[in-house]
C-alpha positions in Angstrom: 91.3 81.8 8.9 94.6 79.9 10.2 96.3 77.8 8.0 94.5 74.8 9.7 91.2 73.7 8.3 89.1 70.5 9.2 86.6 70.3 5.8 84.5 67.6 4.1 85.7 64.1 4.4 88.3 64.2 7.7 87.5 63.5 11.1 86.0 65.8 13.6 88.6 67.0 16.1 88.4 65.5 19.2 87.3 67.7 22.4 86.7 68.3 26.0 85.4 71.4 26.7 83.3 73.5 29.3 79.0 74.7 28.3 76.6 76.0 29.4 74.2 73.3 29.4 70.3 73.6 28.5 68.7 73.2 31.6 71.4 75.7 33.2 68.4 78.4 33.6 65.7 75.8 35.0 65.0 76.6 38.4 65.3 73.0 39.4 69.0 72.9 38.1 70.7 75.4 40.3 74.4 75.0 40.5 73.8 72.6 37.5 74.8 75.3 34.9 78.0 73.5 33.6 78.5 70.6 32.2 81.6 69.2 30.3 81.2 68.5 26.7 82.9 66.1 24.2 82.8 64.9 20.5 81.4 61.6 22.5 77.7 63.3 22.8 76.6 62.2 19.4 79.5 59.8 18.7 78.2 57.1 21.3 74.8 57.7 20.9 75.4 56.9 16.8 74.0 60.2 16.1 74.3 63.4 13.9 75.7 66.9 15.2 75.5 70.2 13.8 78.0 72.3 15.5 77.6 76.0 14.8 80.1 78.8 15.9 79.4 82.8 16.6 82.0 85.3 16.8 81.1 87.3 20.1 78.2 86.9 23.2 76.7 90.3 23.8 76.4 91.2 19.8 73.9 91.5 17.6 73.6 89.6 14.9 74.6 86.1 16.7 71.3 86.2 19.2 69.3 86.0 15.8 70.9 83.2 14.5 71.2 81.4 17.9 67.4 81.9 18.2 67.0 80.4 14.8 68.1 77.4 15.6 66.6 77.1 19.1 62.9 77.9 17.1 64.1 74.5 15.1 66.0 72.3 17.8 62.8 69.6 17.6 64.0 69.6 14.0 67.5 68.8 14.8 65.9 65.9 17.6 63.7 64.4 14.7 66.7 64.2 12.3 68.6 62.1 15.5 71.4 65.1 15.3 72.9 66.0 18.1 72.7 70.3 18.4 75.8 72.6 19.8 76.5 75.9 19.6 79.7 77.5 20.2 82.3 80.4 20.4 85.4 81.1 21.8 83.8 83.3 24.7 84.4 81.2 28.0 80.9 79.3 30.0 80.5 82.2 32.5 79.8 85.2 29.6 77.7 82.8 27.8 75.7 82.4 31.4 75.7 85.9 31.9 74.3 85.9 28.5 71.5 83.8 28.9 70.4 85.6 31.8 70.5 88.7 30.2 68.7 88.1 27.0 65.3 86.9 26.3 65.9 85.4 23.2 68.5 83.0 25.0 67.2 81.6 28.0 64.9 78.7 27.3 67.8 77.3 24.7 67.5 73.8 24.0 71.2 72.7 23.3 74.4 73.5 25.0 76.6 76.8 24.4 80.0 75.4 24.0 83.1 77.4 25.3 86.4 77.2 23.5 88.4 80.3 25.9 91.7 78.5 24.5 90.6 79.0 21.2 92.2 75.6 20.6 88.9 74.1 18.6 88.0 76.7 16.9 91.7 76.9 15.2 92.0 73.0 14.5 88.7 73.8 12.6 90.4 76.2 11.0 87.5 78.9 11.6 89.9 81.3 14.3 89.7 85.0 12.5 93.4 86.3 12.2 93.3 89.7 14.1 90.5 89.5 17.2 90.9 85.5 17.4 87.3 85.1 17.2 85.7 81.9 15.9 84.0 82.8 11.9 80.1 82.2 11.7 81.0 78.7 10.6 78.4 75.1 10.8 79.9 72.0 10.7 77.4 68.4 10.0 78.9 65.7 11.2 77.9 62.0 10.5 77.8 59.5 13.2 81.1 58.2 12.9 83.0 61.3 12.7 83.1 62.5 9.8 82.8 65.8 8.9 80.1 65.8 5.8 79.4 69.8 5.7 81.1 73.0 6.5 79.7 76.5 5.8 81.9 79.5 6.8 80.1 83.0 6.7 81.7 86.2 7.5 81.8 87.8 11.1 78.4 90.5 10.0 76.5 88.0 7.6 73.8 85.5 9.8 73.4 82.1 8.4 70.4 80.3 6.8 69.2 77.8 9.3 66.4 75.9 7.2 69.7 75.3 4.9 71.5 73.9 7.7 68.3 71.2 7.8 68.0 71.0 4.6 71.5 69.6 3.7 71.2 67.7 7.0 68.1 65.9 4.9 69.7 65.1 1.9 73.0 63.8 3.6 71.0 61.6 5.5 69.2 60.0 2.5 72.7 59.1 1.5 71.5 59.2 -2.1 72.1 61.7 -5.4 69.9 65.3 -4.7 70.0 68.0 -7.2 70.4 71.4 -6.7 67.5 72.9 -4.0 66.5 69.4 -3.5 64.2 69.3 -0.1 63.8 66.4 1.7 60.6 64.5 0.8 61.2 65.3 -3.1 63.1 62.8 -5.7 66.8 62.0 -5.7 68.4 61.2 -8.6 69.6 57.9 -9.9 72.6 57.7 -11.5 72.9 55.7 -14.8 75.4 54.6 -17.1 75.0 56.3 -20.7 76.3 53.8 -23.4 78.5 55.4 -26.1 
């Protein structure tokens, strides 16, 4: 990873960039493919954003993980987050992707393109030799802030229901023990007296 990383507790970086946006396959959005992105789509709406990043389109373990969270994206709508993926693979592989794969083309969210690579290395996620983005998820709260990062190597697939989960307990914005799910007790902190 470069020496830059955005982690828990500082601000998102700021963007502009180029996706592929989720009604890009509809066949009453031709020519409505693209759509330019910024850290404004949850910011102004006072909502949540998970941001996830794969390393490559056309590879095989990132379709899974992709489809994962597609499966779930009325999760991420009920929890007023704000769902992006992302890599550093520019808008017109990722519509060729799309097209191409099965698994890919009813997607719910946008497909982010970082072909300057300049996001993915103030995140601090850009892989040293290819300059590919890590499997990293980032939870950011409505003001900002980033509140979660999870970095996974280039050939290990995330955990999705753990993305959700944390989201859960973050937004209670109370004490929750280890494998806490949402809907279960938090814990209250109290003084001990000596």
């Amino acid at each position: 990873m470069s020496n830059k990383t955005a982690s828990v507790g500082s601000k998102f970086p700021e963007f502009k960039k180029k996706a592929v946006v989720a009604a890009a396959l509809s066949a009453d959005a031709p020519g409505k493919e693209f759509a330019d992105i910024t850290n404004g789509i949850h910011t102004e709406s006072n909502q949540w954003m998970v941001m996830f990043w794969w390393p490559k389109d056309f590879t095989f373990v990132c379709p899974t993980e992709i489809a994962a969270f597609n499966n779930v994206y009325g999760e991420f709508a009920d929890r007023d987050t704000v769902l992006i993926g992302a890599s550093t693979d520019s808008e017109f592989v990722h519509l060729a992707w799309r097209r191409e794969n099965s698994d890919l083309r009813d997607l719910k969210f946008p497909m982010l393109a970082d072909t300057s690579k300049s996001l993915a290395e103030e995140l601090g996620i850009l892989q040293a030799e290819e300059k590919i983005a890590y499997r990293a998820t980032f939870i950011v709260d409505p003001q900002g802030i980033i509140r979660w990062v999870n970095v996974n190597d280039l050939s290990v697939g995330r955990n999705v229901e753990e993305v959700l989960r944390v989201l859960d307990a973050l937004q209670t914005d109370e004490l929750c023990p280890c494998n806490w799910k949402k809907g279960e007790e938090t814990l209250t902190a109290q003084m001990q007296e000596a």
